[in-house]
C-alpha positions as CSV (number, residue, x, y, z in Angstrom):
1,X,-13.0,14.2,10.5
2,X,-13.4,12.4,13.4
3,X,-16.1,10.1,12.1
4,X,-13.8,9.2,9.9
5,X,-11.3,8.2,12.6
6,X,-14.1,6.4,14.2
7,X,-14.5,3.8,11.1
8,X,-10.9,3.0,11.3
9,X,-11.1,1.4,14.6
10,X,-12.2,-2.1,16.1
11,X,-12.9,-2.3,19.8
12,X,-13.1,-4.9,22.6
13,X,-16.2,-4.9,25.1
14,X,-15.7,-5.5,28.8
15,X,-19.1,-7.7,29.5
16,X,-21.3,-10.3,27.7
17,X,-23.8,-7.3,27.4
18,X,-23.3,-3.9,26.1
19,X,-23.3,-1.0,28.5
20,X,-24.9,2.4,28.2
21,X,-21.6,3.9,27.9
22,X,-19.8,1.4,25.1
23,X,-23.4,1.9,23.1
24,X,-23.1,5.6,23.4
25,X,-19.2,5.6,22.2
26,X,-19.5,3.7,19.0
27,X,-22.8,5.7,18.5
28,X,-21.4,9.2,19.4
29,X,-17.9,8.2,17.4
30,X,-19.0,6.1,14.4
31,X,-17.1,3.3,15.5
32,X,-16.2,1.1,12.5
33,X,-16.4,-2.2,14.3
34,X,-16.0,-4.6,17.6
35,X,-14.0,-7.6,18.0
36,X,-15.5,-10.5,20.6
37,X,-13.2,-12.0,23.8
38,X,-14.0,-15.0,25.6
39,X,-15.5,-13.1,28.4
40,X,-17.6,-11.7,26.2
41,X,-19.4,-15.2,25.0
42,X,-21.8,-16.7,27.1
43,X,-24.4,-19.1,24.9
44,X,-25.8,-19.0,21.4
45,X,-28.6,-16.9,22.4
46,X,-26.6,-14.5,24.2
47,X,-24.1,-13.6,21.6
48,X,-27.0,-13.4,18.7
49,X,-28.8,-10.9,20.9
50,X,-25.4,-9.1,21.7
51,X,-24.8,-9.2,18.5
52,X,-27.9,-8.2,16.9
53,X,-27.8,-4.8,19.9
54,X,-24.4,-3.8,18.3
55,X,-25.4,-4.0,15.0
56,X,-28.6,-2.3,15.7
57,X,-26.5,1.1,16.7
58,X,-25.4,1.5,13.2
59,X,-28.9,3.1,12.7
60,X,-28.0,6.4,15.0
61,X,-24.4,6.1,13.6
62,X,-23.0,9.3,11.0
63,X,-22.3,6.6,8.3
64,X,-25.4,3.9,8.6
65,X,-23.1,1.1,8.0
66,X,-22.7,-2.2,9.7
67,X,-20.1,-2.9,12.0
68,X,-17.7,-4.9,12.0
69,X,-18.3,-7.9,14.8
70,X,-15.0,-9.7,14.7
71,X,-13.8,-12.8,16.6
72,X,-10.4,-15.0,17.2
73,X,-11.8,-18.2,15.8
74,X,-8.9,-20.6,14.6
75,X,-9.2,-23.5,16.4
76,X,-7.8,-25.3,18.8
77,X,-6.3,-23.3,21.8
78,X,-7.5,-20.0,19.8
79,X,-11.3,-20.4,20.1
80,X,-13.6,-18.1,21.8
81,X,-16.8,-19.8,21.7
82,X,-17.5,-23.0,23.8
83,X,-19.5,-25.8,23.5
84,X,-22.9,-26.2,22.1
85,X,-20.3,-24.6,19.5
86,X,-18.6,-27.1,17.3
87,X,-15.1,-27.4,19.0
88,X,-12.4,-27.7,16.5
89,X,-9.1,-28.7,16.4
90,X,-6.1,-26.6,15.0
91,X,-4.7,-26.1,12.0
92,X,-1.8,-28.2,12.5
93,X,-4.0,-31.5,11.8
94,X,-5.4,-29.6,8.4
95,X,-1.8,-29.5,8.1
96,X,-1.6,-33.2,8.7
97,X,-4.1,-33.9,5.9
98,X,-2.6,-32.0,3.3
99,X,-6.0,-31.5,1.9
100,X,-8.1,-28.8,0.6
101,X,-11.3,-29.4,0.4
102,X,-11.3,-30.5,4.1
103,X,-10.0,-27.3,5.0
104,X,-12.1,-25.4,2.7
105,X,-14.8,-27.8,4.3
106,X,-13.1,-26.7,8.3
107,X,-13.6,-23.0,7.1
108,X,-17.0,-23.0,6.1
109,X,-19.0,-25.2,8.3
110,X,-17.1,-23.0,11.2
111,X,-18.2,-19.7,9.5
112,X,-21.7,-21.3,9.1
113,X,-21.8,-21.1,12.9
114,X,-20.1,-17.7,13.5
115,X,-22.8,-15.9,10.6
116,X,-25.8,-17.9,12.3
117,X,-24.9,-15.1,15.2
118,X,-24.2,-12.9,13.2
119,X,-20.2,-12.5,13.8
120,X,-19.3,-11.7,9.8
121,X,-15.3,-11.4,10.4
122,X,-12.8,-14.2,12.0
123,X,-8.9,-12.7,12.3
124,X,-7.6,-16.3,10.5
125,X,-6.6,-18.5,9.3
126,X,-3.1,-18.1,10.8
127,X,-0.9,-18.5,7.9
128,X,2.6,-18.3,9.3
129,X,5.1,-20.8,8.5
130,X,6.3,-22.8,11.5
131,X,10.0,-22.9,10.7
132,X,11.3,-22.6,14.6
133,X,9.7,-26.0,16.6
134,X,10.4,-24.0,20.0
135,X,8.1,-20.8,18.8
136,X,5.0,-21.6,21.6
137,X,3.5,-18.4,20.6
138,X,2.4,-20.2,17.4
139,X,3.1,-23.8,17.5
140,X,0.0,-25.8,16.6
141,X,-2.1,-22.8,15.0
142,X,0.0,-23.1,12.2
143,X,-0.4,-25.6,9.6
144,X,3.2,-26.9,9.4
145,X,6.7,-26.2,8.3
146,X,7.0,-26.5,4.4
147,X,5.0,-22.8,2.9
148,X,3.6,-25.0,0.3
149,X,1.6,-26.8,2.4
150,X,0.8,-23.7,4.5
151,X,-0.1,-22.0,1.6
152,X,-2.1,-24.7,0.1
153,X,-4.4,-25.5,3.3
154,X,-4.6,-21.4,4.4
155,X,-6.0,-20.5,0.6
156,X,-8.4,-23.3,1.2
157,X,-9.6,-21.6,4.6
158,X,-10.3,-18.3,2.9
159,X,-12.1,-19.5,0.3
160,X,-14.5,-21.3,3.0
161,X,-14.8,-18.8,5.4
162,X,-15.9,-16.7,2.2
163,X,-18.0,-19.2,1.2
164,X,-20.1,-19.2,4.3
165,X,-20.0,-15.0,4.2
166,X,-17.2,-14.3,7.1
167,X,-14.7,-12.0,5.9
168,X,-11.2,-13.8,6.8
169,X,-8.4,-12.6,8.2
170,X,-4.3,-14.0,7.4
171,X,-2.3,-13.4,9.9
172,X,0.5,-12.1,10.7
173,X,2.5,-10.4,8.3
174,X,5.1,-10.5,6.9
175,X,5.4,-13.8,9.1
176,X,5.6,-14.8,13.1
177,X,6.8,-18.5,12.7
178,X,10.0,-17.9,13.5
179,X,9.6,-16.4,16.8
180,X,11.2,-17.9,20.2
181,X,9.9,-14.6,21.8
182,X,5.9,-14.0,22.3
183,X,4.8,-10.4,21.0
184,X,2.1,-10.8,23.7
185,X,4.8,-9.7,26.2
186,X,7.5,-7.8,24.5
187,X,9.4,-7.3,21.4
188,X,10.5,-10.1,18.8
189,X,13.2,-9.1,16.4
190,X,13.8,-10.9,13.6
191,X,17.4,-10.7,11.3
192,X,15.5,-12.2,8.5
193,X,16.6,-10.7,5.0
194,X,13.7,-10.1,2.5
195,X,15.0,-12.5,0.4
196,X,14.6,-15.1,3.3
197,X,11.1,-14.1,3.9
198,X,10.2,-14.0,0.4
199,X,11.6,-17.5,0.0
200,X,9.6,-19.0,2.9
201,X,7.1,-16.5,4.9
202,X,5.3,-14.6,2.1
203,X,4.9,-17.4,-0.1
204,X,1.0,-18.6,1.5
205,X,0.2,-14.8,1.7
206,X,0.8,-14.3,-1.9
207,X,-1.6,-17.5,-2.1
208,X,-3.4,-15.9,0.3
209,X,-4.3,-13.5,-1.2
210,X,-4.5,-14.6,-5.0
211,X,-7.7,-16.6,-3.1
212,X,-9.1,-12.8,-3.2
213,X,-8.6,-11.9,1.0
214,X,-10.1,-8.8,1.7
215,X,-8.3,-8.7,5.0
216,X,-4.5,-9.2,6.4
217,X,-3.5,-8.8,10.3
218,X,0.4,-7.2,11.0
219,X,2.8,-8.6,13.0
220,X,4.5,-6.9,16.0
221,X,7.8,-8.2,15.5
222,X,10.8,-5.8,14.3
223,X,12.3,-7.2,10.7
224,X,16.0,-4.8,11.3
225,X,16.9,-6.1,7.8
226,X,13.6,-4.2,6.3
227,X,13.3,-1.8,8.6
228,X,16.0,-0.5,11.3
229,X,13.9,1.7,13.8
230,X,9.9,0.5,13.7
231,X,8.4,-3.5,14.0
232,X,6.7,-4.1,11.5
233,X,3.1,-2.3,12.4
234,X,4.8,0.9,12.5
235,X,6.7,0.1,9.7
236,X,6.0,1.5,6.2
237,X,8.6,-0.2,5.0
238,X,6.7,-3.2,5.4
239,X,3.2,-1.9,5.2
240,X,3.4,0.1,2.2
241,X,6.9,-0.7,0.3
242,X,6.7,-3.9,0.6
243,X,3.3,-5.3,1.4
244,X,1.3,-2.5,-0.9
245,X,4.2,-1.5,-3.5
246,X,6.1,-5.2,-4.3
247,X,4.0,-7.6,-3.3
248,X,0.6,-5.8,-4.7
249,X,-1.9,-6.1,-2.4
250,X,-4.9,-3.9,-2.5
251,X,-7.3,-4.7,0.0
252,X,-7.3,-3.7,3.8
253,X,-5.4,-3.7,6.6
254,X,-5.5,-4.2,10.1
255,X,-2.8,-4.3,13.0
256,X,-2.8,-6.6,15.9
257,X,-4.1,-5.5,19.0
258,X,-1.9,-2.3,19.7
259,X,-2.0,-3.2,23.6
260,X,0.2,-5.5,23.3
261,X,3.8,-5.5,25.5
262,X,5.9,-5.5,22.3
263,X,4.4,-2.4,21.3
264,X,3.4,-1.0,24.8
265,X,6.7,-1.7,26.6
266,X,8.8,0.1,23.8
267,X,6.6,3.0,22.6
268,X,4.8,5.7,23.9
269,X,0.6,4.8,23.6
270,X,-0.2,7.9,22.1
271,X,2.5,7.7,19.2
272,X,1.1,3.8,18.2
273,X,-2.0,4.6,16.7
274,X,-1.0,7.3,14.7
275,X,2.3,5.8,13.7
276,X,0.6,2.3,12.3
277,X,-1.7,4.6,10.3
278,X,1.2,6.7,8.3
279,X,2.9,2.9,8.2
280,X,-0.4,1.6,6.4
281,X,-2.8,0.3,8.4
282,X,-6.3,1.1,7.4
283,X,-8.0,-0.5,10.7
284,X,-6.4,-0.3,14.2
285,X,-7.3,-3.1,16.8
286,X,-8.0,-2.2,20.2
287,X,-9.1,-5.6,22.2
288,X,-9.0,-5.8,26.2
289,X,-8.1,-2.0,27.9
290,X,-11.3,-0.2,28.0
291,X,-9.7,3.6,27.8
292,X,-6.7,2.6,25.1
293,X,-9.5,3.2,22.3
294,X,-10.3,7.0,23.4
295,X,-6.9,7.8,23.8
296,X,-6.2,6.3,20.1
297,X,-9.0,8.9,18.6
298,X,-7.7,12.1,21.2
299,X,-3.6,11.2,19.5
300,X,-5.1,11.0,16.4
301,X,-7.1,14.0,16.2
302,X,-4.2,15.8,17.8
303,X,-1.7,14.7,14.9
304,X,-4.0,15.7,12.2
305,X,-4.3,19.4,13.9
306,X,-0.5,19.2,14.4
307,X,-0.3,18.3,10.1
308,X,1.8,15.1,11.3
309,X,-1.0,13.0,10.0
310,X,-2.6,13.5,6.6
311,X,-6.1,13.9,6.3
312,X,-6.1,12.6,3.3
313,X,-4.9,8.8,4.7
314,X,-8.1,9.4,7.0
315,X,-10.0,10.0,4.5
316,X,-8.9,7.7,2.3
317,X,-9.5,4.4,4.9
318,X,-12.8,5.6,5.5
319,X,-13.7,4.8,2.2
320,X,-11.8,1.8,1.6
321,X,-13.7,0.7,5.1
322,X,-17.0,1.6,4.0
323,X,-16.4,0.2,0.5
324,X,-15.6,-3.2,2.2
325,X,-18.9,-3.3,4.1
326,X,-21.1,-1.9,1.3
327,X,-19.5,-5.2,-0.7
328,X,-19.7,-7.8,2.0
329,X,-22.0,-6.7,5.0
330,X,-24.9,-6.8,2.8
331,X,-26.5,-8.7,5.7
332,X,-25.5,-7.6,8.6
333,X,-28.3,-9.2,11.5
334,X,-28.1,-12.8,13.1
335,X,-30.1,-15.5,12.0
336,X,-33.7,-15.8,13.3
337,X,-33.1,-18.1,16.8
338,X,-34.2,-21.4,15.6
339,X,-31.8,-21.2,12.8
340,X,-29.2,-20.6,15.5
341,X,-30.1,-23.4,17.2
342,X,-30.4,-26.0,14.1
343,X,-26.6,-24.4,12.9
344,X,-24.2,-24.0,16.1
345,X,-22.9,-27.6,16.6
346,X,-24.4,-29.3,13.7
347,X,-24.2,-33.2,13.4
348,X,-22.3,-32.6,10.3
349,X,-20.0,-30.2,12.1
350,X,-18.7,-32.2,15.0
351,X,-18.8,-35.1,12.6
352,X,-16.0,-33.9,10.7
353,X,-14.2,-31.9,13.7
354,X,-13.8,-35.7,15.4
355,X,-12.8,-36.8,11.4
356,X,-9.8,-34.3,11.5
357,X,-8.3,-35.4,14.7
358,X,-8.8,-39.1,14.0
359,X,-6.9,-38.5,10.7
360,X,-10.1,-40.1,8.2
361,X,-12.3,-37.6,6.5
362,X,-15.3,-39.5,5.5
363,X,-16.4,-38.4,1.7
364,X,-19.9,-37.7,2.5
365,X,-18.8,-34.8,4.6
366,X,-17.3,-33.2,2.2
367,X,-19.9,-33.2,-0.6
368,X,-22.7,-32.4,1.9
């Protein structure tokens, strides 16, 4: 079982290169996948080669099967990869545009450059619904106020970012675009009635994920209305009633990294991982504190033995994790360098990330 519990998690890395002891835990564990800070993103070169070391462990692995190598890549103020790397704006002035196929465009010249080194998952587009102006946590990262247009410009996004073979990401469910509080540093709670959120925040996820997302992100924030006692990546309220039972989606999920104050401050660390899976979550994200990852498998291992986790959830997010990979992570390795180096910060690419901000999409971009 506990290779099982391995594939259910996505880790950070402390370094721009991998250490003897990170290689020998996601070997040794069968660790389903890794997810790329800033401090671990040099150059070009150095993330290919990082990435093509990670991916190369899958081989002593119990399953064989690539990792996940995930990445905040939204643009704008949520970009992990600096220059040669095409630097684009956020998704407020896709928002501005009001126009598909320049995000669809956005999405998959940006995922062009994330495959080339071989990154095959990006946690966006951020498709929250920016309904409170003073909500900083958000702000610009969405693409505006009316869910129409969010929804119209977001299901644009996926469809690029699956166009150029990155599995995307919409976050964060059921909705954070109403927030005045940061669930970075503690605990949003929002009164919102499900009839309120259906009527504004889970109208671009439905589109979302009618544009076939394989992938959605939870939301740390605590809904009392939906659920009284657990925010919603505890919450199977949320997670399964509403998000798998009413609203029908099939595919996986994923929490937010479970470090985080709003969770941290309020619950004990142990309880979090085993609580978001019995909420729902198929994948649990672990990005900055090196030990929070070992302590997630020794409290879930514990609540299996202790029956207050059922092996068969275990069992069954293995497969839907594997199944997932088998379908999309058919090619797993970075491109060859000199492909790297002709892709990351194409002409084309910083033509149409200056286009954007100016506010004039040339055609020829977006038939190219």
């Amino acid at each position: 079982m506990n290779q099982y519990i391995g594939q259910q998690l996505v880790i950070g890395l402390q370094g721009a290169t991998l250490t003897k002891d990170e290689a020998d835990f996601i070997v040794k564990n069968n660790i389903g996948g890794v997810i790329l800070m800033k401090r671990n993103c040099e150059s070009p070169r150095q993330i290919r080669d990082l990435v093509a070391e990670i991916q190369s462990l899958r081989h002593k692995q119990t399953d064989k099967a690539p990792l996940f190598v995930s990445i905040d890549m939204e643009g704008g103020r949520v970009a992990r990869l600096s220059a040669p790397f095409t630097q684009w704006p956020p998704v407020a002035e896709l928002g501005k545009l009001d126009s598909t196929s320049v995000a669809f465009k956005f999405a998959s010249f940006m995922g062009n450059e994330l495959r080339a080194v071989g990154i095959n998952t990006d946690f966006a587009p951020c498709v929250d619904v920016l309904t409170n102006p003073r909500n900083t946590a958000i702000g610009d990262r969405s693409a505006g106020q009316d869910p129409e247009l969010v929804s119209r410009v977001c299901s644009a996004l996926v469809r690029g970012y699956i166009k150029a073979g990155v599995i995307p990401c919409a976050k964060h469910f059921p909705g954070h675009g109403n927030t005045a509080l940061d669930s970075h540093f503690d605990l949003p709670v929002e009164e919102k009635t499900l009839a309120e959120l259906d009527a504004v925040e889970l109208v671009p996820f439905k589109k979302v994920f009618r544009a076939r997302l394989d992938l959605v992100m939870t939301t740390h924030i605590k809904f009392p209305k939906l659920d009284p006692e657990w925010p919603a990546t505890l919450s199977r309220a949320i997670l399964t009633d509403l998000l798998r039972d009413q609203l029908r989606y099939r595919n996986l999920i994923i929490t937010d990294d479970l470090d985080m104050k709003a969770l941290t401050k309020h619950y004990d660390k142990a309880l979090i991982p085993v609580r978001a899976l019995q909420a729902g979550a198929n994948l649990l994200l672990y990005c900055n504190e090196p030990e929070s990852h070992i302590q997630a498998i020794a409290a879930i291992e514990a609540a299996l033995k202790d029956k207050k986790l059922d092996a068969k959830v275990i069992a069954e997010n293995h497969r839907k994790v594997l199944d997932l990979k088998k379908e999309k992570l058919t090619h797993p390795e970075p491109s060859p360098m000199e492909d790297v180096g002709r892709i990351v910060g194409h002409p084309d690419h910083l033509r149409l990330a200056k286009a954007i901000v100016a506010g004039a999409v040339p055609q020829d971009l977006l038939t190219t």
